[in-house]
C-alpha positions in Angstrom: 0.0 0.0 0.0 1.5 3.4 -1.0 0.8 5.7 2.2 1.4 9.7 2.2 2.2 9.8 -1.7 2.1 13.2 -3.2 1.6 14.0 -6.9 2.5 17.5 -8.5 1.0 19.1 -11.4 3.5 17.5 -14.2 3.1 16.3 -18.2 4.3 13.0 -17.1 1.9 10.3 -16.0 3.2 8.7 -12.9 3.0 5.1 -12.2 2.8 2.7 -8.9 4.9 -0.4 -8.8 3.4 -2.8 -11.4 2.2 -5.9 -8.5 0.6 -9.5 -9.2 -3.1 -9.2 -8.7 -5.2 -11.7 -6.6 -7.8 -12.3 -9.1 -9.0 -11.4 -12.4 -11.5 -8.9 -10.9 -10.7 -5.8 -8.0 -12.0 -3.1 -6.3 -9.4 -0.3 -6.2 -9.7 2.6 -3.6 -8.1 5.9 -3.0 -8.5 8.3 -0.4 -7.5 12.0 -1.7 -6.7 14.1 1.9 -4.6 16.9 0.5 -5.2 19.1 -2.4 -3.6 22.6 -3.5 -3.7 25.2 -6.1 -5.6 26.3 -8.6 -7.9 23.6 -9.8 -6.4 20.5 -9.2 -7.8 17.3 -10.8 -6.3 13.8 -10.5 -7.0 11.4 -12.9 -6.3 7.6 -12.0 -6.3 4.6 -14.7 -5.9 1.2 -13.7 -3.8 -1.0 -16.0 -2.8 -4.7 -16.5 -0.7 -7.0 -18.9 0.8 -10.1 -18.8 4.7 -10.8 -18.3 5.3 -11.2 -22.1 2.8 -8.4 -23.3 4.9 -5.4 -24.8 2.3 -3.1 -23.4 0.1 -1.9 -20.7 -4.2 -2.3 -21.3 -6.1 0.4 -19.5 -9.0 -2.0 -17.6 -10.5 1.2 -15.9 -10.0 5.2 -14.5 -11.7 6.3 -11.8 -14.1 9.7 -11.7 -11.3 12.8 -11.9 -10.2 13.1 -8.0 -10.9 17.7 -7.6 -11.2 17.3 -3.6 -10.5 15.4 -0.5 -12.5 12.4 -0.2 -12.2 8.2 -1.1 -12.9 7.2 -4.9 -13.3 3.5 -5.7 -13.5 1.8 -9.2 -13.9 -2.0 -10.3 -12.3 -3.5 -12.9 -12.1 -6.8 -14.6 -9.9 -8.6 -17.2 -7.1 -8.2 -14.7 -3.9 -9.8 -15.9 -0.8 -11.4 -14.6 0.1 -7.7 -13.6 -1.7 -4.5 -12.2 -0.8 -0.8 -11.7 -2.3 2.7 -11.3 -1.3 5.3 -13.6 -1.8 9.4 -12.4 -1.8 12.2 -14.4 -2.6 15.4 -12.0 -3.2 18.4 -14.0 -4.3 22.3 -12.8 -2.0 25.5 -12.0 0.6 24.7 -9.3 -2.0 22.1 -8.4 -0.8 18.6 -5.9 -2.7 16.4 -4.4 -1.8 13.7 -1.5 -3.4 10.6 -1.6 -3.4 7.0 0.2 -4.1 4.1 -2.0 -6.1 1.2 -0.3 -5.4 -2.5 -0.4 -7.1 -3.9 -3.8 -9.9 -6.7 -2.8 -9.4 -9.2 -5.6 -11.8 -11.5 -6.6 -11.3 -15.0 -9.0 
């Protein structure tokens, strides 16, 4: 579980270390406890592939995270790995966040 992270207004999508899901099916959660600046909005995709797939499949994004509060999103099709991708964007905008364990279903 990633506790305390902060994420910065940047062009550069930011991911969490890629882990191997418990189940082809999760519920993700965030809880957003810090934001700053003008407009800040925090998108979140949740992405998967296999060890020998050249690329990363976007399985699901959660609603744009603007203020404190939790956001949750299920998604299926899970593969043989999982990660969350941000991309934070606003003027001089951050937001701190605490990322939940996943509950993975078969």
């Amino acid at each position: 579980m990633d506790d305390g992270e902060l994420i910065f207004t940047n062009a550069t999508t930011i991911y969490t270390v890629p882990e191997a899901p418990g189940g082809t099916r999760g519920l993700f959660a965030l809880h957003i406890y810090q934001v700053g600046g003008t407009s800040p909005s925090l998108a979140v995709a949740i992405e998967t592939k296999d060890v020998t797939d050249a690329s990363w499949t976007n399985v699901g994004s959660f609603a744009a995270a603007t203020a404190v509060g939790t956001i949750m999103k299920y998604a299926s099709g899970l593969k043989q790995r999982v990660r969350l991708a941000f991309t934070m964007s606003g003027t001089n905008a951050w937001e701190r966040y605490r990322k939940y364990a996943v509950s993975y279903l078969p």
